[in-house]
Residue, then its C-alpha position, 0 to 999 in steps of 0.5 A: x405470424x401466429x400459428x399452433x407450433x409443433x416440434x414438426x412445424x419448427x424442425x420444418x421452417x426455413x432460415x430467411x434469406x436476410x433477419x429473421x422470421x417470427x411466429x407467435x404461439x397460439x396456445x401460450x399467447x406471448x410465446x414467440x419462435x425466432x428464426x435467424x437467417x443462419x438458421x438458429x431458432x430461439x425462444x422468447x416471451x412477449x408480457x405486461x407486468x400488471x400495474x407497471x406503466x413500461x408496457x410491453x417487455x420481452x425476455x429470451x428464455x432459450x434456444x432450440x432444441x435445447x430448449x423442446x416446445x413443451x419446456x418453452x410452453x411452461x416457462x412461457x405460462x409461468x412469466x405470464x401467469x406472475x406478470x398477471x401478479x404484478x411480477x416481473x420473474x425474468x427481472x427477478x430471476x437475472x437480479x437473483x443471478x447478479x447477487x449469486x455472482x456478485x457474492x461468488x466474487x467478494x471474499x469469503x474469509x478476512x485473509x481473502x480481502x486482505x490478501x486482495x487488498x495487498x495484491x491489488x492496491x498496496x503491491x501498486x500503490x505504497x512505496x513500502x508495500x513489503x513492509x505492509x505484507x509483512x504486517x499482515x502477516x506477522x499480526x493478521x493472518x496468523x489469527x487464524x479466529x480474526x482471518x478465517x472471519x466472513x468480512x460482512x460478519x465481522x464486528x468491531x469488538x473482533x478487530x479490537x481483540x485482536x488489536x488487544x491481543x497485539x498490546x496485551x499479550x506481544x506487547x506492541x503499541x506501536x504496531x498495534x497502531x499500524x495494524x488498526x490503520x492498514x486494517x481500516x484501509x482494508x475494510x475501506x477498500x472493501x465498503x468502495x466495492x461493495x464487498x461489506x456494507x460497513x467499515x467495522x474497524x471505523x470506530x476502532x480508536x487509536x492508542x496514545x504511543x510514545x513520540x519516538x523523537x521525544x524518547x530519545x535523548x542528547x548524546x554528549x561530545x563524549x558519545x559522539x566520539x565513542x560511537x563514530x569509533x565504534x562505527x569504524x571499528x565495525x566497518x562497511x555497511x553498517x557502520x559506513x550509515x551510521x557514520x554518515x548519519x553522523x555527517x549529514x544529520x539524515x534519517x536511517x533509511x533515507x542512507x540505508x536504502x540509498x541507491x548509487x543513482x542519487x549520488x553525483x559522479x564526484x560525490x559533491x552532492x546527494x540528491x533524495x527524490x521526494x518519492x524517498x523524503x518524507x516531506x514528499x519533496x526532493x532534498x539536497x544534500x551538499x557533501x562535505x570532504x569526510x562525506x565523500x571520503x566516506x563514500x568513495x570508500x565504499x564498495x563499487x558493486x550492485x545498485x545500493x550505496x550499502x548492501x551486504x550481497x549488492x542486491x539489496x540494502x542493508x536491513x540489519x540495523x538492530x543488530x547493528x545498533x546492539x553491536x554499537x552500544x556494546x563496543x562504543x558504551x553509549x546506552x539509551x539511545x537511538x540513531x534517530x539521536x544522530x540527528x537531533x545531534x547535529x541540529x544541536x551542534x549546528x545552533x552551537x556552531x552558531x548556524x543561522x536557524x533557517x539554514x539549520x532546518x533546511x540541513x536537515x530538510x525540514x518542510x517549509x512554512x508558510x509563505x516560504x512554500x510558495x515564492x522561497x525557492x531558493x535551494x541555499x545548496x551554498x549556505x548547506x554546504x558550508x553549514x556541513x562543512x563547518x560541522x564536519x570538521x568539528x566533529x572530525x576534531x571530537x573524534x581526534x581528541x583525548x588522544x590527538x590521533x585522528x581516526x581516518x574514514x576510510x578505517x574498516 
């Protein structure tokens, strides 16, 4: 129905029984009055957009009274009169309003997307996200000039500075390197949400480090016996790792972290998840006589094999290690050392070289990957076995007096 509203005439009309009533306004022709049978009254516009071939489209600009009829009437005249333009002003004015909430959504400072990045995707996703906060906050955050940046102004030579300034100034290669990924993966996290345009860390390259496996060294028969004494002098937790990092030739935190829940009941075998392994597969570990020794010496409380207040895993081993290096005299070594030792005895024991790489968990290649699934739990057992008592027969040398495993 078309007639000349007035405030009168809309207060006036009566709700429909069922849907809903409309009249059109004579005077701003395409301005339309809505009456819904639960008595609500609301605004809208009928217009073509000159030159657009999608004909006829319709908006709702408001609801009455809110919204008097002199206030429709302007609003009404205003999308006709940029229709007639070419103008589509309601389809402008909603993308305005997408873009404002949209940019009141992204983060306003690096620290916010990054403190995004870690809540929502490394807290559910890495294994060590703690470590990777940890990061954040020792290198990133407390670079308050590369932090408080705006994220779409930030640029490649600010990421290099501060990664400049972590090699220059703190004098960390390694970590200069760490803090370059997990900000590239921020700023990607970033691109896919359309947070930035661009990754500005994507350039940024990597710094040749040092292999830490290749820094570290062959630990005589001497060492061997100097550090296992050491370790036992020391006592539980510390040096119960790295005494059985001696035995089993694993890698520190596979021990260090080590929940009681991997261990068969009768300590015969230690099974790391691949979850825990860094070849992602599990990984049997066959445990000889002084292994379990070890283990059954250990304290019985809390979830972790090694912990200092049986809620946690251990966590001291730089101090751990300097205290070893004082008390045993080896210097210039790693624990990571360890384990090259006993893939070193290993090949002097004469152990087949395939049994040697399966100790030690080392991936499969090739073919073997796919039809070798054979756990050679037998042939490890033995190869562990075997180098346990000689190492059981360094550590009693010089003075023919064994040290019992159970010491300290």
């Amino acid at each position: 129905m078309r007639v000349n509203l007035t405030e009168r005439f809309i207060a006036g009309r009566k709700p429909p029984k069922t849907g809903r009533d409309e009249y059109a306004d004579t005077e701003a022709r395409g301005l339309v009055l809505r009456v819904t049978a639960d008595g609500a009254r609301s605004w809208a516009v009928r217009y073509t957009v000159r030159g657009d071939a999608k004909g006829q489209r319709r908006t709702t600009i408001g609801a009455f009274p809110g919204m008097p009829l002199s206030r429709a009437r302007g609003e009404a005249f205003g999308i006709l009169a940029a229709a007639k333009a070419g103008r589509d002003l309601p389809a402008e004015e909603r993308a305005k309003q997408q873009q404002a909430e949209a940019e009141a959504d992204r983060p306003q400072t690096n620290r916010e997307l990054f403190e995004r990045y870690l809540k929502l995707y490394v807290a559910k996703t890495h294994r060590k996200a703690g470590q990777t906060r940890r990061l954040f906050e020792l290198h990133v955050f407390d670079k308050p000039k590369f932090a408080n940046l705006r994220p779409g102004e930030t640029r490649r030579g600010d990421v290099v500075a501060l990664l400049d300034d972590l090699e220059t100034e703190k004098r960390l290669t390694t970590q200069r390197n760490r803090v370059r990924s997990q900000i590239i993966a921020g700023f990607d996290y970033a691109v896919e949400r359309e947070w930035i345009p661009a990754n500005p860390a994507a350039g940024v390259k990597k710094k040749a480090e040092p292999d830490p496996q290749e820094q570290g060294r062959e630990l005589t028969v001497d060492e061997l016996r100097a550090i296992w004494r050491a370790a036992v002098e020391i006592g539980y937790p510390g040096g119960h790792i790295v005494r059985l990092l001696m035995l089993t030739g694993g890698r520190r935190d596979e021990a260090r972290c080590a929940p009681r829940t991997e261990l068969a009941k009768d300590l015969s075998e230690w099974i790391i998840p691949g979850t825990r392994y860094k070849t992602k597969r599990p990984h049997l570990v066959p445990l000889s006589e002084p292994a379990r020794d070890l283990l059954a010496s250990c304290p019985k409380s809390g979830p972790y094999l090694f912990s200092l207040n049986g809620k946690k895993p251990y966590a001291g081993h730089s101090r751990l290690k300097r205290i070893i290096d004082r008390r045993s005299g080896v210097k210039g070594w790693t624990l990571h050392d360890l384990r090259r030792a006993v893939r070193t005895q290993l090949s002097a024991l004469q152990v087949p070289a395939d049994i040697r790489a399966r100790v030690l968990g080392h991936a499969k290649v090739g073919m073997d990957r796919v039809y070798d699934l054979h756990d050679f739990k037998a042939e490890k057992k033995a190869a562990l076995q075997r180098w346990a008592a000689y190492l059981m027969d360094v550590v009693a040398r010089r003075d023919r007096k064994v040290v019992p495993l159970r010491a300290g």
